[in-house]
MARLO-372864 format. One record per residue (C-alpha): residue in one letter; x, y, z. Coordinates in Angstrom, 1 decimal. Layout:
BEGIN
SITE   code        u        v        w
SITE      A        X        Y        Z
...
This chain:
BEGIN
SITE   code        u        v        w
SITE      X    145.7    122.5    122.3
SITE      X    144.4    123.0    118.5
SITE      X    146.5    119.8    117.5
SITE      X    145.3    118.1    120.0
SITE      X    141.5    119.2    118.8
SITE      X    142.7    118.5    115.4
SITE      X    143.7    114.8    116.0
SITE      X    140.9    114.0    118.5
SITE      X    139.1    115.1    115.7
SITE      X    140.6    113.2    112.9
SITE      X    141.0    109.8    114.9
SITE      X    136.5    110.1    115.6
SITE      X    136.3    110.5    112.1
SITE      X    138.6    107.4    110.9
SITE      X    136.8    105.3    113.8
SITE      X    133.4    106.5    112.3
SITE      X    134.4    105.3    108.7
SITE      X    135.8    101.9    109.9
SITE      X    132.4    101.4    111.4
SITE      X    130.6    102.4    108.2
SITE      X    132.7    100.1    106.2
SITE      X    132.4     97.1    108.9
SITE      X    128.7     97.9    108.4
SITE      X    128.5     98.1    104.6
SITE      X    130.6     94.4    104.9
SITE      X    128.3     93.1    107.3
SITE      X    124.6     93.9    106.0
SITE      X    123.8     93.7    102.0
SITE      X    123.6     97.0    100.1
SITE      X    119.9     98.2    101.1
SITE      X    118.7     98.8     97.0
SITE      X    120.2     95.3     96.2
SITE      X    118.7     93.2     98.7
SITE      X    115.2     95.3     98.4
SITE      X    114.6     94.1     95.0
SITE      X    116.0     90.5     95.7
SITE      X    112.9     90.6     98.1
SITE      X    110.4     92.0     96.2
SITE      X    111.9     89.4     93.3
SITE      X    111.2     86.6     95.6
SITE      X    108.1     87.4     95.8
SITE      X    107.3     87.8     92.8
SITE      X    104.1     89.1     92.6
SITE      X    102.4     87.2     95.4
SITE      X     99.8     88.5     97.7
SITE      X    101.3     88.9    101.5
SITE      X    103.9     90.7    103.0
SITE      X    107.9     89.8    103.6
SITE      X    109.9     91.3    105.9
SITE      X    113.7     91.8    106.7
SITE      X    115.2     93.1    110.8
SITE      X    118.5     94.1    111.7
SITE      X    119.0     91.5    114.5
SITE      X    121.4     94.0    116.3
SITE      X    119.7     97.3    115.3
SITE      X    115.8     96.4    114.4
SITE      X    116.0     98.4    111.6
SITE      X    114.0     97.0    108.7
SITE      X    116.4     96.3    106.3
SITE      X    114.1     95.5    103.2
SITE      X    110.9     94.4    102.8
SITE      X    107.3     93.7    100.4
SITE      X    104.5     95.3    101.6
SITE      X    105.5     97.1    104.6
SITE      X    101.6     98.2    104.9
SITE      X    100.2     94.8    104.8
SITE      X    103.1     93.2    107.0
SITE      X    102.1     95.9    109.9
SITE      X     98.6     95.8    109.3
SITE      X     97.3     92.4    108.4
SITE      X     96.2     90.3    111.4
SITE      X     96.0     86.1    110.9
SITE      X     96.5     83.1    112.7
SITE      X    100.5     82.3    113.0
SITE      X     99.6     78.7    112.6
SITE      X    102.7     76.3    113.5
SITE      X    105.2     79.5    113.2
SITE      X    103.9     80.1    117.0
SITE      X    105.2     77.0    118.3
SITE      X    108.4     78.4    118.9
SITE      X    107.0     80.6    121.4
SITE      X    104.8     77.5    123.3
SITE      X    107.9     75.6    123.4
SITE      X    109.7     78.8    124.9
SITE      X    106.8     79.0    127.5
SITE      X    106.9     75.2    128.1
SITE      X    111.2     75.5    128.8
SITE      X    110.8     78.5    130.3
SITE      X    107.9     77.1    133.4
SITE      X    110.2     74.0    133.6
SITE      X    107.0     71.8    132.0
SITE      X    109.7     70.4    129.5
SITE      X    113.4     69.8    129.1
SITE      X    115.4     68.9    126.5
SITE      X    114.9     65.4    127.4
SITE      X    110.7     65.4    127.7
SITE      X    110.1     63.0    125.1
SITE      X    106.7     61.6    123.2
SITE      X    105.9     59.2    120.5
SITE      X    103.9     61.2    118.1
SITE      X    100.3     59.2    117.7
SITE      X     99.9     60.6    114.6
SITE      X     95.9     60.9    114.2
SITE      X     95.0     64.1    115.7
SITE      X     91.4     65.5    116.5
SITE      X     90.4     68.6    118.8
SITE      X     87.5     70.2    119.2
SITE      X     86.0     69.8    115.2
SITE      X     89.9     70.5    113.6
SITE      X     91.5     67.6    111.8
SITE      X     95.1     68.1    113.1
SITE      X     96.9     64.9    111.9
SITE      X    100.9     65.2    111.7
SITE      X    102.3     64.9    108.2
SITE      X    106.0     64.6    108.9
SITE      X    107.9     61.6    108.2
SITE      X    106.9     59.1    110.2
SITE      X    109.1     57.7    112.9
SITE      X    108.6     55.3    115.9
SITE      X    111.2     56.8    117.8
SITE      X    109.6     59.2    120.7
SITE      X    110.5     62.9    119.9
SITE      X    112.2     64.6    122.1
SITE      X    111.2     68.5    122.0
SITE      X    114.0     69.5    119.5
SITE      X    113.2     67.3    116.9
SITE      X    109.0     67.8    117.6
SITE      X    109.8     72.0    116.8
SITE      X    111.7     70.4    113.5
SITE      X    108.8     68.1    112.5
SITE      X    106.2     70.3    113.7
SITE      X    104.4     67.6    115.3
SITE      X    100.9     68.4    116.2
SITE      X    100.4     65.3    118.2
SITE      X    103.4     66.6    120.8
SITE      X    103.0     70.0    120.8
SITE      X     99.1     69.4    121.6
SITE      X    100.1     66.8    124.4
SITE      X    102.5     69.0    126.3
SITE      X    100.6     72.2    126.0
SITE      X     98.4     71.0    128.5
SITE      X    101.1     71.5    131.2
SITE      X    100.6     75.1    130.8
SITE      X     97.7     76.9    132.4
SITE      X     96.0     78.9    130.1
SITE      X     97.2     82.3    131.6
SITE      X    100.7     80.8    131.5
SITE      X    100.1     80.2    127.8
SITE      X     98.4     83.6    127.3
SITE      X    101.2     85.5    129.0
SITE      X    104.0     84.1    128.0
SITE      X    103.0     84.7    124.5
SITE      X    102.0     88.5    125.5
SITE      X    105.8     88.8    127.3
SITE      X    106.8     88.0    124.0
SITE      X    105.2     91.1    122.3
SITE      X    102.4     89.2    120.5
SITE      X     99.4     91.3    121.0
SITE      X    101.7     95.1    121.4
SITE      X    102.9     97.1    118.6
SITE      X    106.1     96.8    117.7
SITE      X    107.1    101.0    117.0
SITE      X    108.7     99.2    114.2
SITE      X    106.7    101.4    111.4
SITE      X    103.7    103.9    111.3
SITE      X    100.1    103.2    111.5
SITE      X    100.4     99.4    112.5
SITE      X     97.9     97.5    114.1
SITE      X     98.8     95.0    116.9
SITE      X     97.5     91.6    116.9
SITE      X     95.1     90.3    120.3
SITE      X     95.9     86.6    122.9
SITE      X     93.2     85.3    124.1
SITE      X     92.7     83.3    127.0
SITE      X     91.7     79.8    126.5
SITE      X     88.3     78.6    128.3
SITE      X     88.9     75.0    127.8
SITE      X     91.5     72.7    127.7
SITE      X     90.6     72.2    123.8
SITE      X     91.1     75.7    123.1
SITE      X     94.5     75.8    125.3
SITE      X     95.7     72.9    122.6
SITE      X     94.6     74.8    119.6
SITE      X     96.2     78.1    120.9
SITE      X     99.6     76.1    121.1
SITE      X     99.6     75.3    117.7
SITE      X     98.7     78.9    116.1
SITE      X     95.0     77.4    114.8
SITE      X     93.2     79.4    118.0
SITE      X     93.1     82.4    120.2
SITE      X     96.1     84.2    119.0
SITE      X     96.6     86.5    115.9
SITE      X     99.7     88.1    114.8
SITE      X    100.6     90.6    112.1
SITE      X    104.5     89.8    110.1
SITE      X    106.0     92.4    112.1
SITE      X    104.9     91.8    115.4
SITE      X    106.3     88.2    114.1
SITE      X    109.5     89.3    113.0
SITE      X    110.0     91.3    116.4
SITE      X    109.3     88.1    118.5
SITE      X    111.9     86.3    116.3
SITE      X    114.2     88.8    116.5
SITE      X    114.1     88.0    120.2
SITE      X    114.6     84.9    120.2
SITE      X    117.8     85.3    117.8
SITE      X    118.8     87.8    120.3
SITE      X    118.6     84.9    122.4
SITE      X    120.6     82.5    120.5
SITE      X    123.3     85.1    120.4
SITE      X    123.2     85.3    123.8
SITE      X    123.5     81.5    124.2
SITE      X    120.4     80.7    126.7
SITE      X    121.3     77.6    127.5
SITE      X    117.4     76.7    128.8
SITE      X    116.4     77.5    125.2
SITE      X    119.5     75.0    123.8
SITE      X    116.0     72.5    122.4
SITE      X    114.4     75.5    121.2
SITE      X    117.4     76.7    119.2
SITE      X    118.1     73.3    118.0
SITE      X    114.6     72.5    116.8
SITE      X    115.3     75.8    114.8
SITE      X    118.0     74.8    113.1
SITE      X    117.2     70.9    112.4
SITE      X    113.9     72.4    111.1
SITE      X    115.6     74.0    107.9
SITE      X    118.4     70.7    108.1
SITE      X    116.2     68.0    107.7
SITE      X    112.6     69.1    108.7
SITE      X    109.2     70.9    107.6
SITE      X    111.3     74.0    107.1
SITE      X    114.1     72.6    105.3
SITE      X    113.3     74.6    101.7
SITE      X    114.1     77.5    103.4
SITE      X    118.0     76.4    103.7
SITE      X    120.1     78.0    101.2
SITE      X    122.6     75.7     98.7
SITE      X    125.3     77.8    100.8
SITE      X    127.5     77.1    103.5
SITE      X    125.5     79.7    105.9
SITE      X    122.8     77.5    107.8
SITE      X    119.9     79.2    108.7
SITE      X    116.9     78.4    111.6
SITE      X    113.5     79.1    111.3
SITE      X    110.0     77.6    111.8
SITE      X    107.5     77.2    108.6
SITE      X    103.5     78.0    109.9
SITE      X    100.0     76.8    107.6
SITE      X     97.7     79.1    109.3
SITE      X     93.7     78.5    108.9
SITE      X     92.2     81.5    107.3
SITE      X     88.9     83.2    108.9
SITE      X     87.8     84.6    105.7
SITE      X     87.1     81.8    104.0
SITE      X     87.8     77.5    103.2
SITE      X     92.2     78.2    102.5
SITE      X     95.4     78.6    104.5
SITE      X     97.7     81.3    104.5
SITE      X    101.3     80.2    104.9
SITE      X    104.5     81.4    107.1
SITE      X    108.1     80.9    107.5
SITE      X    109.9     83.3    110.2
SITE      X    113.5     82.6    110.8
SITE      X    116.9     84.5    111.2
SITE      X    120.9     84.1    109.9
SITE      X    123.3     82.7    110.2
SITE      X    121.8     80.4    113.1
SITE      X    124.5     80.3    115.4
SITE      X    125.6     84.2    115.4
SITE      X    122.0     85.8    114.0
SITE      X    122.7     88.9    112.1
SITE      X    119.0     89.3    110.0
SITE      X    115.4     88.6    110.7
SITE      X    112.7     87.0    108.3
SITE      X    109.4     86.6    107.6
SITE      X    107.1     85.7    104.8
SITE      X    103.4     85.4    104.8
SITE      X    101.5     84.2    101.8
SITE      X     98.2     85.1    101.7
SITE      X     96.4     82.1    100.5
SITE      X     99.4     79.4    100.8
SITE      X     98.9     76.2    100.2
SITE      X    101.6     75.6    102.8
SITE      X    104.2     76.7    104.9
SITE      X    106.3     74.8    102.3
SITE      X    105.6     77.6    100.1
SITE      X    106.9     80.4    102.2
SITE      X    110.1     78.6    102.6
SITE      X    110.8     78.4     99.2
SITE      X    110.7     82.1     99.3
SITE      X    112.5     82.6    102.3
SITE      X    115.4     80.8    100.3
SITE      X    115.9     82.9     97.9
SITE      X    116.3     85.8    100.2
SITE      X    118.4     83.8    102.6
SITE      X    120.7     83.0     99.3
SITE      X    121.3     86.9     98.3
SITE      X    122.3     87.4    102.0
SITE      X    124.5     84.8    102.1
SITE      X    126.3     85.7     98.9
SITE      X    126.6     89.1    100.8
SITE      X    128.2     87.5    103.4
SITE      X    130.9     85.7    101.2
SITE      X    131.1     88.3     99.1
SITE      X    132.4     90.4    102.5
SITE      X    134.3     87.5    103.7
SITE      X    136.4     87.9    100.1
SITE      X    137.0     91.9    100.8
SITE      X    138.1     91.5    103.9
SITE      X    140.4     88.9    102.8
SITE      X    141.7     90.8     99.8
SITE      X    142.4     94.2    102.2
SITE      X    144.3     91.9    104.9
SITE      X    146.5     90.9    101.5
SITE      X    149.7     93.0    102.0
């Protein structure tokens, strides 16, 4: 009976150090990728953050305070979450396609697209990847505004995440007027997020992905062509890891600037890490991107870097 104690005891502890190692393999070494954050930063007022798709741990980050406690307007980064309200009510499908008109004016707020211009419609994928104002600001107005306003509380934006200590959690409003419903959509009204609660909602919808929603397949894909060949596209590494993620210019309350946004995860089809950046004062989500690269490019050489001692232990 004591061998067999003895071996049950032994074969728990190998099983626990294989898991160790598979984890040490899978997610970069916590020091390293901590200063390749605050490194990417460099210095910048704002917060970045980095989840654990599988365990929500935060796995690095720069300014934990500010990224649970400052409150501003998502701008574009909340599109994601209209488009997963408008897929979700069955108000649009993968094939719900618009011309974008380009010129775009609601309520006082000069809203007009800057993507490359194209005279092909756009079907809902490929708006998410331009960030087209003009179609995201059309469709929106199949949603009530309580569908808006609780789809996007269903998706954790105005709760605290239990992610850290002492957060605040950001507020939805619901939209009196049709023009407020459009602004709302686009992350310019009625809705105010901190990084983490951000970061959370993303890490749901990578959750998602991994899961392979099928509804959500012009969601996901707007993700990804976003950082291929849209307004998110600095945020894609020079590696063979492709990432998704949505870029946000965010009007600021306190004053005549922006603040800029990228949230995202990796790798994009099998989502393993989390990440957003918020640049207080921003001249565009551009600018957040650019960051976001260079974080995305230490994980990725993590990954490869795995990939090659796994490879060299499977050598005989």
């Amino acid at each position: 009976m004591l061998r067999l104690e003895l071996a049950g005891r032994c074969f728990a502890t190998v099983l626990a150090c294989l898991a160790v190692s598979t984890l040490a393999i899978a997610q970069p070494a916590s020091a390293t990728f901590q200063s390749t954050v605050v490194r990417a930063m460099a210095g910048r007022r704002g917060a970045a953050v980095v989840l654990d798709v599988h365990s929500r741990r935060v796995l690095a980050s720069y300014h934990l305070e500010v990224a649970a406690r400052r409150v501003a307007h998502p701008g574009s980064s909340i599109k994601t979450f209209t488009l997963l309200a408008l897929l979700e009510s069955g108000k649009v499908d993968g094939h719900s396609a618009l011309v974008c008109r380009r010129s775009v004016s609601i309520d006082g707020h000069r809203l007009d697209c800057t993507h490359p211009q194209t005279a092909q419609p756009l079907d809902p994928a490929a708006a998410l990847a331009y960030s087209c104002n003009s179609y995201f600001t059309s469709v929106a107005t199949r949603l009530t505004p309580a569908q808006l306003h609780d789809s996007l509380v269903r998706d954790g934006f105005q709760s605290l995440t239990g992610l850290t200590p002492e957060e605040v959690a950001g507020k939805v409003a619901l939209a009196r007027s049709t023009e407020q419903l459009q602004l709302q959509a686009i992350g310019e009204w009625g809705i105010d997020v901190t990084p983490l609660e951000l970061a959370s909602a993303y890490r749901n919808v990578a959750l998602r992905q991994m899961n392979h929603d099928a509804q959500l397949a012009p969601l996901f894909d707007g993700l990804q062509q976003s950082t291929s060949y849209g307004m998110g596209r600095m945020a894609q590494p020079a590696a063979s890891m492709k990432v998704a993620g949505k870029t946000g210019t965010a009007p600021a309350d306190e004053g005549a600037w922006t603040h800029a946004w990228f949230a995202g995860y990796a790798p994009a089809e099998n989502p393993e890490i989390v990440l957003v950046v918020f640049l207080e004062k921003g001249h565009g989500g551009s600018d957040a991107a650019g960051v976001a690269r260079e974080i995305f490019t230490a994980f990725a050489d993590t990954q490869n870097a795995g990939v090659a001692q796994r490879t060299a232990g499977a050598q005989p």
